[in-house]
N, C-alpha and C positions, 0 to 999 in steps of 0.2 A: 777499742771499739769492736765489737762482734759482727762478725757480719754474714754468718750462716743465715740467719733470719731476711738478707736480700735475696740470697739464691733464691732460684725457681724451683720450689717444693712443691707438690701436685698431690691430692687424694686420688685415688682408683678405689671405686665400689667401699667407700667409705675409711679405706681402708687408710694412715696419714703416717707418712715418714716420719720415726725419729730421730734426732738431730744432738749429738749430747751437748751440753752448753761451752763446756770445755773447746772444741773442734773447731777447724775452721772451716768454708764451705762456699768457695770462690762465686759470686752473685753470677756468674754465666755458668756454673754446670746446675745441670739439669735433675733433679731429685723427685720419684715419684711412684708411690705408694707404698707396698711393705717392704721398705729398706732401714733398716739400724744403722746409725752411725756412732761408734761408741765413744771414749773417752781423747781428747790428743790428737784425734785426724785431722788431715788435710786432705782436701779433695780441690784439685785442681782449676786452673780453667777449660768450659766447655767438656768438661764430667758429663756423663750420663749412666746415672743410676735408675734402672727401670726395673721394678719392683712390680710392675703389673701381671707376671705369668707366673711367679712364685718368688718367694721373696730373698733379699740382698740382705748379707750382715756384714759388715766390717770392723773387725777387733779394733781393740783399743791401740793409740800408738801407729795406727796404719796412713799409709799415704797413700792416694790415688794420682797419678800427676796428671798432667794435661791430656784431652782428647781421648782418654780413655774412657771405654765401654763398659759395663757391666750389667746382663741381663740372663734371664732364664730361659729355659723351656719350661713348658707346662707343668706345674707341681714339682722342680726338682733346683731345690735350689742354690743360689750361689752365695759362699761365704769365701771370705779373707780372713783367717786368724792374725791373732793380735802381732803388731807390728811386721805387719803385711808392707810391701814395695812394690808396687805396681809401676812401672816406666811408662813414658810419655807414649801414647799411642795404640799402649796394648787392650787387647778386648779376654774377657774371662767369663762364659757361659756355660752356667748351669756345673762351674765346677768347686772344688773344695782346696783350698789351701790352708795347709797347717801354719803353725805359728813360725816368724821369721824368714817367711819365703819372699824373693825377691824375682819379678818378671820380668826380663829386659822390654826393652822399649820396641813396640811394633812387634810383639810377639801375641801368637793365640793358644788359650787354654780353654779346651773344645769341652761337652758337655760330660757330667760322669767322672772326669778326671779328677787325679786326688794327687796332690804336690805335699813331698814331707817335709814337716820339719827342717828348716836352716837350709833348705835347695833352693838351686839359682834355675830358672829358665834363661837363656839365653836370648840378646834380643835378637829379635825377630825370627825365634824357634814357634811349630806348630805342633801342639800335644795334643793327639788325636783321640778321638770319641774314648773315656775310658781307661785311656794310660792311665798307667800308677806308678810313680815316682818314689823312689825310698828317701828318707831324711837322709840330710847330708851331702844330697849330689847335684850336677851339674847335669845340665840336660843341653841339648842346641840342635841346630838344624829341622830340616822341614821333610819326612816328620823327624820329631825331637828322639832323639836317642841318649842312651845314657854318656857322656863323657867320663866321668870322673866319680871319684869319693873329693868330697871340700874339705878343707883344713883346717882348725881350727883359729888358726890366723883371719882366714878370709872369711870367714862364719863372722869373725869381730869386725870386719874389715866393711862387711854390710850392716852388723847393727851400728857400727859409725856413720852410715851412709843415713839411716833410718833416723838418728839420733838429729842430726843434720834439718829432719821436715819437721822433729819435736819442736826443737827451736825458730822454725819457721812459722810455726804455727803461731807463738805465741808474737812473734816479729809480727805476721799480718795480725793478729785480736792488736794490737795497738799502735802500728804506726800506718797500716793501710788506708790508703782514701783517693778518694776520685778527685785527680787535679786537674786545671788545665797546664796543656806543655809551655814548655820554657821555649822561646824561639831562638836562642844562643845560649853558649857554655857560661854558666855564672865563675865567678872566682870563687878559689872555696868550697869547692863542689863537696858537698859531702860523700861520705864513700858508706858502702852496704856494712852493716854489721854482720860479718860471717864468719865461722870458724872453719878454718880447712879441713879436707878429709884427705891423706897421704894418697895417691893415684897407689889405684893395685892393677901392674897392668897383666899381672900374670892371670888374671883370676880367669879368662875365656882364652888362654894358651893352650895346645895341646887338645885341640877340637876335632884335628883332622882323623 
């Protein structure tokens, strides 16, 4: 069952989100005016995509997860290249992410700024007005500084993570729906279809 078409989508000055039919598009986040949403996304619950001060793109393959933010300043706008990872919380204004960038969770990516290529923010790191991030690296702290060169392992180790929402995507287009709750444990409980992703705990070691 699709269920982008419940979210709350909103015209501004005529102007009307698109939604690709493929994507998924959680009926509480918030969708509104020039924002793409391209092929394979998921966008969260309680999303907010605001497209009213210039406009929002999201590659194809990208996840937005819960509670995140995404909006502009005047005429300068915000994109997520394709298999894009946004963590639960973080807000991204008026900046640019290249393809396979991953933001940690409760992290800000301030306006002008430009994330490359297969680099990780850290969560809850702040990239300030501007920064420019080279492909490949690891960024953290507040403001965010360079950490590392990333490895090719851990570059795979996120597009497993990303790979992870593909599949979610299509789990909620068909078995998502509004139920009422069970008031006890049934027998038989069914369990989640999900494929593991191996913990990499190294990947934000080596920060100090």
């Amino acid at each position: 069952m699709a269920q982008s078409t419940q979210a709350q989508v909103f015209s501004v000055d005529g102007v009307i989100p698109i939604i690709h039919p493929s994507s998924f598009v959680d009926p509480s986040a918030v969708v509104i005016g020039d924002v793409t949403i391209g092929a394979n996304c998921y966008i969260g619950p309680n999303v907010s995509l605001r497209g009213d001060m210039a406009s929002i793109e999201i590659g194809e393959g990208s996840n937005i997860q819960d509670n995140c933010m995404l909006h502009c300043m005047t005429g300068i706008p915000t994109i997520v290249g394709a298999w894009g990872h946004i963590g639960h919380g973080a807000v991204v204004h008026s900046a640019q992410l290249a393809a396979n960038v991953l933001v940690g969770m409760n992290a800000v990516v301030m306006d002008e700024s430009f994330i490359g290529e297969n680099s990780v923010v850290a969560a809850m790191a702040f990239v300030k007005t501007g920064q420019q991030v080279a492909p490949n690296t690891l960024v953290a702290g507040i403001p965010a500084r360079v950490v590392r060169e990333l490895s090719e392992e851990e570059i795979e180790w996120k597009r497993d993570g990303t790979r992870c929402y593909h599949e979610l995507v299509e789990r909620c287009k068909t078995t998502f729906e509004r139920v009422e709750p069970l008031t006890e444990r049934e027998q038989n409980r069914p369990t989640l279809n999900v494929k593991m992703v191996p913990k990499k705990l190294s990947l934000f070691e080596n920060t100090d």
